[in-house]
Structure formats: C-alpha cells, structure tokens
C-alpha positions in Angstrom: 8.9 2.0 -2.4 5.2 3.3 -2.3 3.4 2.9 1.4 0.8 1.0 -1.2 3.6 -1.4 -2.4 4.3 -2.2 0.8 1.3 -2.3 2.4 -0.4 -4.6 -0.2 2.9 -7.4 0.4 1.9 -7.2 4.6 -1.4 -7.6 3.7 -0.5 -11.4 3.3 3.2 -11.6 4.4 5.7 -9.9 6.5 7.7 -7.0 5.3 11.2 -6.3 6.1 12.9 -3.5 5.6 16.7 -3.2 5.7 18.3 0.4 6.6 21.6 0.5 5.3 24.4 3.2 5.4 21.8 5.6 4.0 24.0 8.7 4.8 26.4 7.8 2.0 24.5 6.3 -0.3 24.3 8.3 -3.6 20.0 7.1 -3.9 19.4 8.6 -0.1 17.1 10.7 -1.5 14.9 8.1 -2.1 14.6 7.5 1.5 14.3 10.4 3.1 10.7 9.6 3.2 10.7 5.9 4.1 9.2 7.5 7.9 6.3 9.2 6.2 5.4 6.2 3.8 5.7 3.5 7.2 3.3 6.2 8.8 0.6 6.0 5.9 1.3 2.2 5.8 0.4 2.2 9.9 -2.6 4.3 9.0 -3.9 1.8 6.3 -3.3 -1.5 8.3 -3.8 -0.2 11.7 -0.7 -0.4 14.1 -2.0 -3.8 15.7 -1.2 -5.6 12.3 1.4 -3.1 11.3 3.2 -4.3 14.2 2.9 -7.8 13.1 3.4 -7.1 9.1 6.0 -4.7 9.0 9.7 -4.6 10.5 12.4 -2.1 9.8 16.2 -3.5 10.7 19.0 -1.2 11.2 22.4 -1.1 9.0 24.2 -4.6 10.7 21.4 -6.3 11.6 19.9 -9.4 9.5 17.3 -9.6 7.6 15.3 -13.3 7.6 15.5 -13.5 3.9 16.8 -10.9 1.1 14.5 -10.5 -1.6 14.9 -8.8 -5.3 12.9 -6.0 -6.2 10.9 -8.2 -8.9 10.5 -10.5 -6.2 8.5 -7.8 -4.3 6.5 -6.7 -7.2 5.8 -10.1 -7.8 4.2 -10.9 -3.9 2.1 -7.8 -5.2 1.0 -8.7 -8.2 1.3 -12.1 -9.1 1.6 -11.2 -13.2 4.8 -9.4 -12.2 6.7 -12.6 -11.9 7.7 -12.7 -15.1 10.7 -10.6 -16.9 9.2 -7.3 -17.7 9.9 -6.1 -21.2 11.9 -3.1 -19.7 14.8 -4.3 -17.9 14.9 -0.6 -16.1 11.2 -0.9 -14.9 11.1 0.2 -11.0 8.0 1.6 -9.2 8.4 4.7 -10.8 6.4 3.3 -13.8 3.3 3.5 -11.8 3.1 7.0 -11.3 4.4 9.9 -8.9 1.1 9.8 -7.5 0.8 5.8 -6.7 -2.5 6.1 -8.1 -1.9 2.4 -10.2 -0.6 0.9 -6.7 -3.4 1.8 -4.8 -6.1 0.3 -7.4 -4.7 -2.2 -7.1 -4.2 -2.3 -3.5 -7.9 -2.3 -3.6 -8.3 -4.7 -6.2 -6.2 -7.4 -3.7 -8.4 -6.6 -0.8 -11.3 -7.7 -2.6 -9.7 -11.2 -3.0 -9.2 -11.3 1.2 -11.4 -14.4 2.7 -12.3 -11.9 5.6 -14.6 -9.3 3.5 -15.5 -7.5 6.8 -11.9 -6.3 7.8 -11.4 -2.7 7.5 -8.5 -0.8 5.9 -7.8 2.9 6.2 -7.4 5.4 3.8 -7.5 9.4 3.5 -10.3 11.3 1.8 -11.3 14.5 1.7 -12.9 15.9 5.7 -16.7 17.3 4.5 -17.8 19.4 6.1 -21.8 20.4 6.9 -20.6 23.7 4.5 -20.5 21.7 1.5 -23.4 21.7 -0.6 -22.5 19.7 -3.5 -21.8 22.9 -5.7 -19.8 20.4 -7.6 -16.5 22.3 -8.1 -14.2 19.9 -6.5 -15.5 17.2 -8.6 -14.2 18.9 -11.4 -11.3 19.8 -10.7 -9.9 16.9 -9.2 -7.4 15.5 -11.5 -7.9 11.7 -10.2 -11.5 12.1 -11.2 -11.6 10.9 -7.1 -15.1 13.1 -5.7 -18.8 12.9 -7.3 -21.8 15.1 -6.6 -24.8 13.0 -6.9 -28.6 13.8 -6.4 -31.0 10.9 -5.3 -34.7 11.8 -4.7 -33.6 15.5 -4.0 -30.9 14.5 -1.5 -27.4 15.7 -3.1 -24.5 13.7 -1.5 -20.7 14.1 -2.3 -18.8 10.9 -3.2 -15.3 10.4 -2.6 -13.5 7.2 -4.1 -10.6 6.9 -1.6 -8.6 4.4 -3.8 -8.3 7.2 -6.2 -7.6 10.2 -3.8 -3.8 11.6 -3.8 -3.9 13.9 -0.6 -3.2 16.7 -3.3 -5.2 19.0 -1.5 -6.5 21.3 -4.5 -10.5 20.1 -3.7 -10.2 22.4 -0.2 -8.4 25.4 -1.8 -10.7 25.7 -4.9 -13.9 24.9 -2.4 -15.7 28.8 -2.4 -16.9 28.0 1.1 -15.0 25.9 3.1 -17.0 22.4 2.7 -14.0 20.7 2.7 -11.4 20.7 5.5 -8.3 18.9 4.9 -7.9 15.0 4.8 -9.2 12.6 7.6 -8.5 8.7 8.0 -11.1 6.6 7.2 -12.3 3.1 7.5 -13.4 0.9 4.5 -14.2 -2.9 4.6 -12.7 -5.0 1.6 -15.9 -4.7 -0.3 -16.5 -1.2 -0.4 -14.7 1.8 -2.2 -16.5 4.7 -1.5 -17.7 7.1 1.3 -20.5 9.3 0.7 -21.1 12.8 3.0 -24.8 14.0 3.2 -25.3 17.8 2.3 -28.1 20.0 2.7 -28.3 21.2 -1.0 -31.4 22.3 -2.9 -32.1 21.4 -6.6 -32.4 23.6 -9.5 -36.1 23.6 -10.6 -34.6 24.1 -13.8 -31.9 22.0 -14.9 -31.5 20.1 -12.2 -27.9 21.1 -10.4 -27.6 21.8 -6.8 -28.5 25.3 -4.8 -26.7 26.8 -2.3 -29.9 25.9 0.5 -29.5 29.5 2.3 -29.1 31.7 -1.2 -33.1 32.6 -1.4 -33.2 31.3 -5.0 -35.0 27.8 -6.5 -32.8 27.9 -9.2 -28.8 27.8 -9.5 -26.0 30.5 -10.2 -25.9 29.3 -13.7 -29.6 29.7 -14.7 -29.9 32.9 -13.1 -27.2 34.3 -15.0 -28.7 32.9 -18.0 -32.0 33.9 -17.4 -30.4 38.1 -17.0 -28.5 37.7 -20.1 -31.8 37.1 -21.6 -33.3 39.8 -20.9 
C-alpha cells in the first residue's frame, strides 16, 4: 500500500496493519518498504496522530477487525465501494509514483471540518541561489514547480500534492537553487508553497535574469540579439 492510501484512511479512522510471516511469503517484496512508507505517513500526519491512527501488529497477534482490500479503497474513496470493472485492479492502477493517491489525499483534506490543521508533505528545499531561471519547471515531469513574476517579483511555486521526491529539479538546477527535499506544513485549504527569489526581468520579453549577471536582458535575447548581427 501507498503511505498516501494509508494516510488518507487514518485521516478519519484507525489503520492496522498485520505483519505476517513475511520471510516466506512469495509477495515480500512488496514489503520490504512498509518502514519507509510508515515513515512518510508519520511525516504527513505528524507522530502525535500517527500514534493514534496507525498501528502495526506482529505475525500472532490480532488484529480488531480484518478488512478486504476493496474495503480499504473504499474508506478512501467512497466511489470505490462498488465492484470495479477489473477484477485484478490493486493500487498499482494509480501509478508507480502515487501521484493519483496523493490528489486525492488532498482532495479529502479539503472536506475536513477543521480547515486550519496542517498536514506535511515534501517539496523541493529553495534556496536564496534560485532565481526563477525556470528550468526545473520544465523539466519536472509532474508538471509540480512554477516560475511566476508579480509586479517584478519572480517567485518559484511548488504544488506539493503533485511532487514525487524524484529529485531531477536539483540535478538539472545550473546553480544550486534547489537543495534536496524538506517537510513542509500545509493547512487543508492550501496546495502550494511559494519561495521568494531575487530575479531581475527581461526588459525585453519578459523572462527572469540572473540579478548578479550585469545584463537587463536574459540569456536567450542576448543570444538572439548576436545572431543578428
């Protein structure tokens, strides 16, 4: 199961998990990172209510109540209660990435009656280096990060809901604005995290400059401009 799958049933309900005789099971593979995905599920909730939402039970021990795996899709999404047109249909036919689960992780939270709890997630860690040069943006392949310019202020936007942890925005950043991921806070009603940057703006066509490179206009017009002359 995906730390979002789980996190969004102990959102409203306690979650127990069963570990069975996982060293001779033939699907152990599966598990082998059931530590990793509790870990990102303490991150999201916090470990005050992870401690209240979430139990793990060893091999012997009882759970309260066995549940099927529709069952569990179903405390998720309430439209899942119903027999799904493919009998073989497991999480799997959200996405490797979980991107599915976590919008819609997002989209439950809105319902929540408390609108000002706060829920973690990882984003990209901005740092002052960045100056919105915009690269990150497009190579993301969630479509997660946005450089946006305001009344000359360029700020990067980062939709957490959307964010994999793949990690390509800090290797293809040409300066090191972006350092790994961090945990951050966001209440039930808001989806994004916006980081400040010093950028200039292209007199010309408007894109973001480097603020210590000299120029009032970007890479790409000055090349432009050379090649015509």
């Amino acid at each position: 199961f995906t730390w979002e799958l789980i996190a969004g049933i102990a959102l409203h309900s306690r979650v127990e998990l069963m570990r069975g005789d996982c060293e001779n099971c033939p699907r152990k593979e599966k598990v082998a990172g059931l530590d990793d995905t509790l870990e990102r599920v303490k991150l999201f909730l916090g470990e005050e209510r992870f401690a209240e939402q979430v139990a793990v039970r060893g091999a012997g021990e009882t759970a309260k109540r066995e549940v099927s795996r529709r069952e569990l899709f179903g405390t998720f999404i309430p439209g899942a209660r119903k027999q799904p047109k493919n009998q073989n249909e497991t999480s799997e036919s959200f996405g490797d990435d979980g991107q599915a689960m976590r919008l819609m992780l997002a989209k439950r939270m809105e319902s929540l009656p408390n609108q000002e709890e706060k829920y973690g997630w990882e984003a990209p860690n901005f740092t002052e280096k960045c100056w919105a040069c915009g690269i990150c943006a497009k190579i993301c392949p969630n479509d997660a990060l946005k450089m946006k310019e305001k009344d000359g202020v360029w700020r990067a936007v980062c939709s957490p809901v959307l964010c994999t942890g793949c990690g390509v925005c800090e290797v293809v950043c040409p300066d090191g604005g972006i350092d790994g991921l961090r945990a951050v806070k966001l209440p039930a009603n808001k989806r994004r995290i916006v980081h400040r940057t010093e950028a200039k703006t292209c007199v010309q066509c408007g894109n973001a400059v480097k603020p210590d490179s000299g120029y009032d206009i970007c890479m790409r017009c000055r090349v432009t401009k050379k090649k015509k002359k």
